[in-house]
C-alpha positions in Angstrom: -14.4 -16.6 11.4 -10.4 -16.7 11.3 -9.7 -14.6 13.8 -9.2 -15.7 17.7 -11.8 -15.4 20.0 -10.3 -12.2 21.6 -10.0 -10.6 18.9 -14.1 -11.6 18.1 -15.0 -10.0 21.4 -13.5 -6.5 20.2 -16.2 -3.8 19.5 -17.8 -4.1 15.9 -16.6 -1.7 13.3 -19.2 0.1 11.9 -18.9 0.4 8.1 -19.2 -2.2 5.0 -17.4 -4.9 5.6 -17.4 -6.9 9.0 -14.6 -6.1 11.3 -13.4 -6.0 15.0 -11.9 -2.7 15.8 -9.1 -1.9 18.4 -8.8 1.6 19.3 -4.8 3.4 19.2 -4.1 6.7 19.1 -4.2 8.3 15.8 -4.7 4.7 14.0 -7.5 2.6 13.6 -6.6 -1.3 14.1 -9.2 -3.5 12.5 -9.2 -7.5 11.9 -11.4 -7.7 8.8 -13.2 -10.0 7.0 -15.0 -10.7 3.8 -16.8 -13.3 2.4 -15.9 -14.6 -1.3 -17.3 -12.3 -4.0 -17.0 -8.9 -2.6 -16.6 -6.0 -4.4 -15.7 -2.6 -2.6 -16.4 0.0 -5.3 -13.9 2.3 -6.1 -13.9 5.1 -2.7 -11.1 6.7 -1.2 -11.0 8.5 3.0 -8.4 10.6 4.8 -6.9 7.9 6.5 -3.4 6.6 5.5 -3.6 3.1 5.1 -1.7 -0.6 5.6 -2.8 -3.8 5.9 -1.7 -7.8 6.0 -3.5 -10.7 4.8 -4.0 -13.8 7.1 -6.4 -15.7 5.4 -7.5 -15.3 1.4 -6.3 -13.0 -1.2 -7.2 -9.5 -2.2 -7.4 -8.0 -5.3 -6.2 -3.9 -4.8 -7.1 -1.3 -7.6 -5.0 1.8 -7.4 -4.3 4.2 -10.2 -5.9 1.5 -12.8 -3.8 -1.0 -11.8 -5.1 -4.4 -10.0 -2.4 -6.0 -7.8 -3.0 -9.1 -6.1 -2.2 -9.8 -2.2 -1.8 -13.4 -0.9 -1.2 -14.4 2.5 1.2 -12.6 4.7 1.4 -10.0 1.7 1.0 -6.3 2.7 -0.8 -3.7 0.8 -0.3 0.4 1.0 -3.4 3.4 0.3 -2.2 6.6 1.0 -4.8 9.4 2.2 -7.2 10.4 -0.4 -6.1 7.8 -3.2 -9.2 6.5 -5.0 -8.9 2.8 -5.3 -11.1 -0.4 -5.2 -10.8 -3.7 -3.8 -12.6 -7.1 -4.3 -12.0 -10.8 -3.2 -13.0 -14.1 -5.3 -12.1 -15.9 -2.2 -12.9 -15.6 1.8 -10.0 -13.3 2.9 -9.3 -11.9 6.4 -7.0 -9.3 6.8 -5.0 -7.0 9.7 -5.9 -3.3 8.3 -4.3 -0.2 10.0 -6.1 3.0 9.4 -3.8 6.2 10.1 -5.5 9.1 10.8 -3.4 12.9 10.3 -1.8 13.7 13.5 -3.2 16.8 14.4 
């Protein structure tokens, strides 16, 4: 895996993709990682998000429109924006997940 071993000792995320999650107020820090091939279907969540690759290339869909994201490229979502994502390559990325301030 691409990421440094203290990152690898963080606590699992729990969804569908494999990820190490560190905890921050109101955001969601997770050091992802998918294998070649993977397709996220089209989904969207209440959670305002950014992200950078490290490692790979990821292929966004928002609106229709697929954008490609290289290394040290950064990607937006906003909250509630259906979109899709899928990666012909390995790819590990920084994502931070924003949740509304309440």
């Amino acid at each position: 895996m691409h990421f440094p071993k203290l990152l690898r000792n963080l606590p699992a995320f729990d969804g569908p993709f494999d990820a190490f999650k560190l905890e921050a107020k109101n955001c969601d820090v997770l050091f992802a990682s998918y294998p070649a091939a993977t397709v996220i279907p089209a989904h969207c969540h209440d959670t305002e998000n950014v992200g950078v690759i490290t490692q790979g290339e990821l292929l966004l869909t928002v609106n229709g429109i697929e954008t490609r994201h290289g290394v040290g490229d950064w990607y937006h979502v906003g909250a509630g924006t259906l979109h899709a994502a899928r990666f012909e390559v390995e790819t590990s990325e920084i994502e931070f997940w924003f949740h509304e301030q309440r």
